[in-house]
N, C-alpha and C positions, 0 to 999 in steps of 0.2 A: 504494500500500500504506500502511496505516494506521502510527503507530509503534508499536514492535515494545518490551515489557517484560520487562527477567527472568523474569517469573512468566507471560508471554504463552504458551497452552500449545499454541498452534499452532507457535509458535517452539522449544519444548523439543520436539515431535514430528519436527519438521524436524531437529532436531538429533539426536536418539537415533538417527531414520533413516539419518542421513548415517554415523554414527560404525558404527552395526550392520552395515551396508551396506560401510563401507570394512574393517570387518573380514571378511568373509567376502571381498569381491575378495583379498584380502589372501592367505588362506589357500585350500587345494585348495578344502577345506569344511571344515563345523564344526559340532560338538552347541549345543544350547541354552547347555549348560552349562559349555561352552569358548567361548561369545559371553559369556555374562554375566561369566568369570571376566577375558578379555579387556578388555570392555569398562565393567567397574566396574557397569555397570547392573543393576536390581535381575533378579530370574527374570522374575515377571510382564511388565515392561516388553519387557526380549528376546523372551517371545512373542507379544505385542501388536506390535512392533514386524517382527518374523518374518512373522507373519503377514501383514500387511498389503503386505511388498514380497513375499510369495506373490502376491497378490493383485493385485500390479501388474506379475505379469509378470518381476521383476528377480530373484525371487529361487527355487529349486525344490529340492522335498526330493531325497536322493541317493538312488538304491534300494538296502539293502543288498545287500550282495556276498552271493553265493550260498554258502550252507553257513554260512553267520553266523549266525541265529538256532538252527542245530541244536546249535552249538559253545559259543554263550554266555547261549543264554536271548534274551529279545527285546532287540535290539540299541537302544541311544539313535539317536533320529531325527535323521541329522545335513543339512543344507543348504549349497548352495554358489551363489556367483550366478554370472548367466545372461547370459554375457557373449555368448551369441548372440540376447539379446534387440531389439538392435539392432544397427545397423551403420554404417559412415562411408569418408568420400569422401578423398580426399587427390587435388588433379586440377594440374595441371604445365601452363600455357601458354608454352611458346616459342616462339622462332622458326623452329625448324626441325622440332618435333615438340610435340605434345601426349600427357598422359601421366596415368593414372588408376592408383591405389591402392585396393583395399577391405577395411577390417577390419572385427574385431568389437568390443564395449565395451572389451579391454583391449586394443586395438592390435595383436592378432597378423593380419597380413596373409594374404590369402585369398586374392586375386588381383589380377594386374596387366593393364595394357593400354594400350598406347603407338601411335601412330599417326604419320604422317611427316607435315609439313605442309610446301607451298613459302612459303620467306620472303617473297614478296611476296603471298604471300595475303590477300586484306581480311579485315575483324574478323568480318562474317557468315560467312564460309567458315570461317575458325578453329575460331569457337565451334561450329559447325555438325558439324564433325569431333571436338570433344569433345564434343557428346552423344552425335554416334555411337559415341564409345571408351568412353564410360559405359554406353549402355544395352549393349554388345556384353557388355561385364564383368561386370554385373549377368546376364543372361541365363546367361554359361557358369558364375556361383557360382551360378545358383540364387537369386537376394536378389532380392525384390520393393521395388521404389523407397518402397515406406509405409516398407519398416523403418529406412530412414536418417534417422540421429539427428543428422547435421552436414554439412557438406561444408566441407573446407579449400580454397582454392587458393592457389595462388603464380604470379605474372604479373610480367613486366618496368615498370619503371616506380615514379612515385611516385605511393602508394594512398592515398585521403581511408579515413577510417575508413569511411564510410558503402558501401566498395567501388568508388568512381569513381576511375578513374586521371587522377589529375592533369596527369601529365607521364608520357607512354610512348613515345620516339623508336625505340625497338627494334624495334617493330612497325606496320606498316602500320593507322592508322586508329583508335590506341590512345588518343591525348590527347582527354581529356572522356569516352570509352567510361563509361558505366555499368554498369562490370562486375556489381556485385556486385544493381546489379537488375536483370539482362539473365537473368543464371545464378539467380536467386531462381527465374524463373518457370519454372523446371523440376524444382524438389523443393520438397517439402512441410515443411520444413524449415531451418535457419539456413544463412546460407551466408559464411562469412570468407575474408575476400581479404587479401591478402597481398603484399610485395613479395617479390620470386621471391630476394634472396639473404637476405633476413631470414628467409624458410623454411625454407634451408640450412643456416641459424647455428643455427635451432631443431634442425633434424634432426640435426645431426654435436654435438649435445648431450644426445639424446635416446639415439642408436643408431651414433652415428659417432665420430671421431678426438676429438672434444671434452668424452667421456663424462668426469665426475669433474673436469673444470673449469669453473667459472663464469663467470669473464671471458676472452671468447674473441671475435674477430673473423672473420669468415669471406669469402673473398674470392673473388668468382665470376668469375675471369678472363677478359679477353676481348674484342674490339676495342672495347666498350662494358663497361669492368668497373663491378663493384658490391660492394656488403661489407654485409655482417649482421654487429649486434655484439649479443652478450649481456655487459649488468653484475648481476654478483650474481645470475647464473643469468636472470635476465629479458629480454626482447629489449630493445636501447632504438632507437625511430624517431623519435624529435625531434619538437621539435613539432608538424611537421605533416607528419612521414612520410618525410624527406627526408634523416634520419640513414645514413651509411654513401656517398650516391652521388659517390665517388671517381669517374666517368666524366667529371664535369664539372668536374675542376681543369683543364683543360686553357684551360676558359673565361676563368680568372682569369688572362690575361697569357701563357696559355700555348698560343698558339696549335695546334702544330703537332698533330692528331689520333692515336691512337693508329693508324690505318689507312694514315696517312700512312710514321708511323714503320717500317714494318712493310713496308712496297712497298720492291720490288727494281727495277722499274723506271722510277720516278718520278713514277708515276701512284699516286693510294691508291687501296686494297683497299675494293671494297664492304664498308660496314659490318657487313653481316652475314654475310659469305663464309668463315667457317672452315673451310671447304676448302684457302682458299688462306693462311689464316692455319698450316694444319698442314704443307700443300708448304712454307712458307719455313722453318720449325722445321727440316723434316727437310734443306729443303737445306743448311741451317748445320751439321746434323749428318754430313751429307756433305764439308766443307770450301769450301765458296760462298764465299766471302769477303763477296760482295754480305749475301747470308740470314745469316753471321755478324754482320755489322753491322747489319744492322738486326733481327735477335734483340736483341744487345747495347743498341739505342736502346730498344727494347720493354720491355726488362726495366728499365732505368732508369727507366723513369717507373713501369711499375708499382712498385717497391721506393718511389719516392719520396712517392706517390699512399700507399701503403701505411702508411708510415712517419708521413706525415699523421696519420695513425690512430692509428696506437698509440703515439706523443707525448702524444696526448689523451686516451687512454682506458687505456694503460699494463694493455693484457691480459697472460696469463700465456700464451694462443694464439693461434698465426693462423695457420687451419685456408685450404688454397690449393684452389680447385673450380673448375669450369667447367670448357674444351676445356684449361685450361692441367694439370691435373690428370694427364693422360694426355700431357706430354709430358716430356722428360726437361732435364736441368739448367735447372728453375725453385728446386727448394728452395735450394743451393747457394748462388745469386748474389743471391737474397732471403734467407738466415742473414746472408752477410757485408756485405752495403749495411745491413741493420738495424743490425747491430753497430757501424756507422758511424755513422748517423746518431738513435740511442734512446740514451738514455738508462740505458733496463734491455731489453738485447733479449728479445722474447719466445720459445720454443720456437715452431718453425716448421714443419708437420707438410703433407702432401696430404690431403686429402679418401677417406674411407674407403667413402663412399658412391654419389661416382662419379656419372654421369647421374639415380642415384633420388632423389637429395639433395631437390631443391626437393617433390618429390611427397610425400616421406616426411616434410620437414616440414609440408607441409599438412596431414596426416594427422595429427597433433602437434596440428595448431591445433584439429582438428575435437574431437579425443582430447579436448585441454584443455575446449572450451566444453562437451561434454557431465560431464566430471567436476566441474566447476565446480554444475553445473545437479544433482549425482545428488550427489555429495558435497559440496556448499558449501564449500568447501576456500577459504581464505581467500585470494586472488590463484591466476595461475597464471604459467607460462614465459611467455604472449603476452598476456592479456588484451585479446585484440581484440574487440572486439563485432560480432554478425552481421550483414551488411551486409544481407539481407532473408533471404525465409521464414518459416515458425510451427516454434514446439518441436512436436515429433514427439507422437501422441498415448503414454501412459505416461511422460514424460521430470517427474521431479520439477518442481516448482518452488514 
């Protein structure tokens, strides 16, 4: 792109659009003359500008309500935009399940579709079971795969921007995967990859326990934990992705594994077996002595693992997710080990959003790249760039 001048009047259309545009998302709908008063711009411009996202699709006149032109004479022509002009992907790889979201331009969720996956499934079989939870989902809303304007996802692991996972021990067959050009070739469209608890941080900020704070850590419990932190409302992934993964303090001198900690019989837990990571929870809450203590060693490192965190980054939350979410006395003994060991302890909350977390923030990611692209909004929560696909045909730019 050539550079861009004040008086550049391709760059002042783009801008009029973006502003005319964010006003009408904004409001149900709106007369011409409730856009111009809104938006400072002149008449002429508002209808030029009107018209034109007519014309692209984003934006469609309201029909008057019936008995209105008898009651007031002919009614002002009012518009609203078209937030089922497109659509978007929010898609969840786990270990034990894959999971799809689908909205329309303003994020209101249409449908879901979750699928079971076995944990030792290779990466073809995985991925192979999320197209089929996609196209299943697209089919029962009715959404033709043209109209998807993004697709989010969120995967275990640390993710290169370009979508390749660098490092994913979570999952069978994950390190090097090129996710985000694997899943490119199946929409027509951008495709943003994710670390699975940096999606979470996004989503319990967007619609969960983190709404109305900015600096918030989000911690995805679990034999292999991880943390999403937002400063200043923004995700932050370090520089090369690898911000939050508390799973690997153990490496640093600290040998004994959380799966370790956690066995009642002296043998550790498959890494991915929360099945048996919930039997020891509940036997402790039975009175086990054995599953009391090794609850007890569990919780100690994650508070300490924890605590790493927000020493450094001195959040106002820290929002608790994954399997540990649904068990009972984690917030407790994480209040009072912080309190011990911070400085300023942070409020300490569970997770509001439960299993949809990682999916709802991919759907956040996808949300951001298209408001980005439709309203030029100057940064957004993630700012990831789309690891492949083409902008959807009508998507500003």
């Amino acid at each position: 792109m050539g550079r861009l001048t004040g008086g550049d009047p391709s760059l002042l259309r783009r801008i009029n659009s973006a502003v005319v545009l964010h006003e009408l998302r904004a409001a149900d709908c709106a007369t011409l003359t409730e856009i111009t008063r809104a938006t400072g711009l002149s008449r002429p411009t508002v209808e030029g500008v009107v018209e034109d996202l007519v014309g692209a699709g984003l934006v469609v006149e309201k029909a008057a309500e019936e008995g209105a032109a008898r009651r007031q004479g002919r009614p002002a022509r009012r518009f609203r935009f078209r937030a089922e002009a497109g659509h978007l992907l929010g898609l969840e790889i786990g270990a034990h399940r894959v999971a799809a979201l689908l909205s329309d331009l303003d994020g209101r969720v249409l449908g879901a579709q979750a699928t079971e996956v076995d944990e030792g499934a290779p990466a073809d079989e995985r991925l192979e079971r999320l197209r089929t939870a996609v196209a299943e989902l697209l089919r029962r809303a009715g959404v033709p795969r043209r109209s998807l304007r993004a697709v989010g996802v969120g995967t275990p692991g640390i993710v290169e921007a370009d979508g390749t996972v660098r490092l994913g021990t979570a999952l069978p067959e994950w390190t090097g995967l090129r996710l985000g050009e694997r899943l490119g070739r199946s929409f027509r469209c951008p495709v943003l990859v994710e670390n699975d608890a940096n999606a979470a941080a996004v989503a319990e900020h967007w619609k969960g326990t983190a709404i109305g704070s900015d600096d918030v850590v989000f911690v995805l419990a679990g034999l292999s934990p991880g943390a999403g932190s937002l400063i200043g409302g923004r995700l932050h992934r370090g520089y090369g992705g690898a911000a939050g993964e508390i799973g690997a303090l153990h490496l640093l001198g600290r040998g004994v594994t959380p799966e370790t900690l956690l066995s009642t019989t002296g043998e550790p837990l498959h890494p991915l077996d929360e099945q048996a990571v919930t039997q020891v929870f509940a036997q402790a809450r039975e009175g086990d002595r054995r599953a009391g203590a090794a609850v007890e060693r569990f919780l100690q490192r994650l508070v300490h693992d924890v605590a790493a965190l927000v020493l450094a980054l001195d959040p106002e939350l820290v929002v608790v997710g994954g399997w540990a979410a649904g068990l009972d006395g984690v917030l407790e003994p994480l209040r009072r080990e912080l309190a011990r060991y911070c400085l300023r302890p942070p409020r300490v909350a569970l997770s509001l959003l439960g299993e949809a977390a990682v999916a709802t923030g991919a759907l956040r990611l996808a949300l951001d790249h298209v408001e980005e692209q439709l309203f030029a909004v100057e940064g957004t929560v993630t700012g990831r760039a789309p690891a492949g696909g083409r902008v959807s045909p009508g998507t500003s730019s």
